[in-house]
C-alpha positions in Angstrom: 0.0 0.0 0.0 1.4 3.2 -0.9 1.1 6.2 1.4 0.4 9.3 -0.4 0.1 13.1 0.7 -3.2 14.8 1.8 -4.6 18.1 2.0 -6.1 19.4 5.4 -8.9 20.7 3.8 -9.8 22.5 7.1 -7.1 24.7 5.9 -7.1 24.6 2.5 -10.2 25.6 1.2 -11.3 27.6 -1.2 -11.3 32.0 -0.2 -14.3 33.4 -2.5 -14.4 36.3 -0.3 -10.8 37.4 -1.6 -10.3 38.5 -5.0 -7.8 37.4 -7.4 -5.0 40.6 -8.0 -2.7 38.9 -10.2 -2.6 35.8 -13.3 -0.1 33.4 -11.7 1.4 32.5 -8.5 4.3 29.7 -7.9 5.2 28.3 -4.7 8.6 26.1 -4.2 12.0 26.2 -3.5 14.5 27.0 -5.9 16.6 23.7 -4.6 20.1 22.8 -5.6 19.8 23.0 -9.5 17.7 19.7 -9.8 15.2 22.3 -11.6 16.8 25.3 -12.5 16.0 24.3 -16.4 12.6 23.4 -15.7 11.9 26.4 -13.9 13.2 28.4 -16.6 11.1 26.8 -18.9 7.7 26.3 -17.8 7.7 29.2 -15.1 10.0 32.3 -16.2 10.0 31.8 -20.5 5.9 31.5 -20.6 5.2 34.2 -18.0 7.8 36.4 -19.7 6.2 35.5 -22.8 2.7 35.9 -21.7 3.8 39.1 -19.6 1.9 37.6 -16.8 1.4 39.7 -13.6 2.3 37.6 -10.6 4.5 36.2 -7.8 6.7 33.6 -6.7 7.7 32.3 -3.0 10.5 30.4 -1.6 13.5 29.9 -0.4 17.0 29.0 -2.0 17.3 31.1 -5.0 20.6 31.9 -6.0 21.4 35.6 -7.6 21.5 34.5 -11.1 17.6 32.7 -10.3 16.8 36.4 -8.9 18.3 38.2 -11.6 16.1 36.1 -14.0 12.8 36.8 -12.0 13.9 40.6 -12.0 13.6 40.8 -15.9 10.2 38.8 -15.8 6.8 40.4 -15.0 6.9 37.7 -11.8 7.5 39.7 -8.4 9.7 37.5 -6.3 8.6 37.3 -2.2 11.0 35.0 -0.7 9.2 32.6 2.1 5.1 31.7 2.7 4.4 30.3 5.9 2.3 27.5 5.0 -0.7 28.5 6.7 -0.7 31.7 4.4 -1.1 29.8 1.1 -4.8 29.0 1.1 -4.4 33.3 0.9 -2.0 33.5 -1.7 -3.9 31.1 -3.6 -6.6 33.1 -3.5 -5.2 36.3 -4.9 -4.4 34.7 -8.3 -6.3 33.0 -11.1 -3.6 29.7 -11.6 -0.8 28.1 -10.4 1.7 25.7 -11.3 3.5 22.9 -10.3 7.0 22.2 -11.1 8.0 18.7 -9.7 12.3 18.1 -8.7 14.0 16.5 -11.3 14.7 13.4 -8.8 11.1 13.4 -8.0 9.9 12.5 -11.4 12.9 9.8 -12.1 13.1 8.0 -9.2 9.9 8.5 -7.6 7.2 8.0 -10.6 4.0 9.2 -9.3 4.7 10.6 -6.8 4.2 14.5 -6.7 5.0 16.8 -3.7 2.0 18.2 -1.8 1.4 21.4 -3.1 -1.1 20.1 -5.6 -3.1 18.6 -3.2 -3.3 22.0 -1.5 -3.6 24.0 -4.8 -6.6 21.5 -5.9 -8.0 21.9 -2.3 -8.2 25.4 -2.7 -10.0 25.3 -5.8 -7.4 27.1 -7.9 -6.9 26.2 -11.9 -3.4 23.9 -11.5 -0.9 23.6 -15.0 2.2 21.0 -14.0 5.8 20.0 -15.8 5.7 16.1 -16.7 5.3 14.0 -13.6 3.8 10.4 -14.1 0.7 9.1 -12.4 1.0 5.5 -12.0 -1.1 5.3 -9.6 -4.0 7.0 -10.9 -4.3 10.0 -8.3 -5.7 12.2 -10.2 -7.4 12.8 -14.3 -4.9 14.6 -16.3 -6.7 17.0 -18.4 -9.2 17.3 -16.1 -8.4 18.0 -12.7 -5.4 19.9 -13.7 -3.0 20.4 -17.1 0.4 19.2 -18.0 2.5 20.9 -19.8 5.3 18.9 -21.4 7.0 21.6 -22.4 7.4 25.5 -22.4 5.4 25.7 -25.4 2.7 23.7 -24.0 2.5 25.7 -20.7 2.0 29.2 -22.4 -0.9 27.7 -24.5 -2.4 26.4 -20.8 -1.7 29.0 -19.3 -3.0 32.0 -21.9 -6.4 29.1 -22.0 -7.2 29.6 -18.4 -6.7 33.5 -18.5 -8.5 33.5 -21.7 -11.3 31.0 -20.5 -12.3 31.3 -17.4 -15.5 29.7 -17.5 -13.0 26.3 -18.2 -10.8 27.4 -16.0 -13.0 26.9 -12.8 -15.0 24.1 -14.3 -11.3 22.6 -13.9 -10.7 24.0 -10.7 -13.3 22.2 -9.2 -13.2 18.9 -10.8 -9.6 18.9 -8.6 -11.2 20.3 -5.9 -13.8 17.4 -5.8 -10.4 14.9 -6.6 -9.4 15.9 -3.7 -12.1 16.1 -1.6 -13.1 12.7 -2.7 -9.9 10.7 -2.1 -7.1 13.2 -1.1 -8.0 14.8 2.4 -5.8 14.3 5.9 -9.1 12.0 6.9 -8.7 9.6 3.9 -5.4 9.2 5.0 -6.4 8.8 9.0 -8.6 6.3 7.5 -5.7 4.1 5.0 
């Protein structure tokens, strides 16, 4: 039996009461260069590209990755305490998921938890590659991948563009999740 994350849906939830202020929000760590080409990519290229309004949070980014966030529309905002992201969410129209380069070789199907939060919160969710052996979620319609940079700006410039789609999407994750992805299904395994 494998043992996957959850989202605490007590805390992430969806915040109608706040509106969105920007197109595109990214939460993660930099890292060690496991995803510095992936993160140019499918985050910095299509929201240059796009001239997306929006902001990214972590920790770990080295001067050069500043210096490239600088010359893109995306404000950088260093570290989110974890309760704030439900928040954050909020204030934008889509995120993104970037998996680790290790992540998606030696651990197939295996993705990180943000997208469980991101889907809990009801926001429209476009990902890099990562493979769903086990059959978490429906590509395509709880959220997008993008298998390259290409790819993401179409997604992305969709869901600005349609955002009738875009929250049909939204909540077909948020119902994923609420169905088989919440701290209590896991209490329960």
């Amino acid at each position: 039996f494998v043992w996957h994350e959850a989202a605490d849906t007590r805390v992430f939830r969806p915040l109608p009461e706040v509106e969105p202020e920007a197109d595109l929000v990214w939460i993660g760590n930099w890292g060690d260069g496991e995803r510095e080409r992936e993160l140019q990519e499918f985050l910095i290229e299509p929201a240059t590209r796009l001239g997306l309004s929006g902001t990214v949070h972590g920790v770990r980014y080295p001067e050069p990755a500043l210096a490239a966030l600088a010359r893109s529309p995306l404000a950088y905002r260093g570290w989110l305490a974890n309760a704030d992201v439900p928040r954050t969410f909020a204030r934008h129209r889509m995120t993104m998921h970037v998996p680790r380069r290790p992540y998606v070789g030696a651990l197939p199907g295996i993705p990180t938890i943000r997208p469980f939060e991101a889907m809990a919160c009801g926001i429209p969710l476009v990902s890099s590659p990562w493979r769903d052996v086990e059959g978490l979620f429906a590509p395509g319609e709880d959220f997008l991948v993008a298998r390259d940079g290409d790819e993401m700006r179409a997604h992305l410039r969709m869901l600005l563009n349609e955002p009738a789609a875009a929250q049909a999407m939204a909540e077909r994750g948020r119902q994923r999740v609420l169905a088989r992805h919440t701290c209590a299904h896991r209490v329960d395994e």
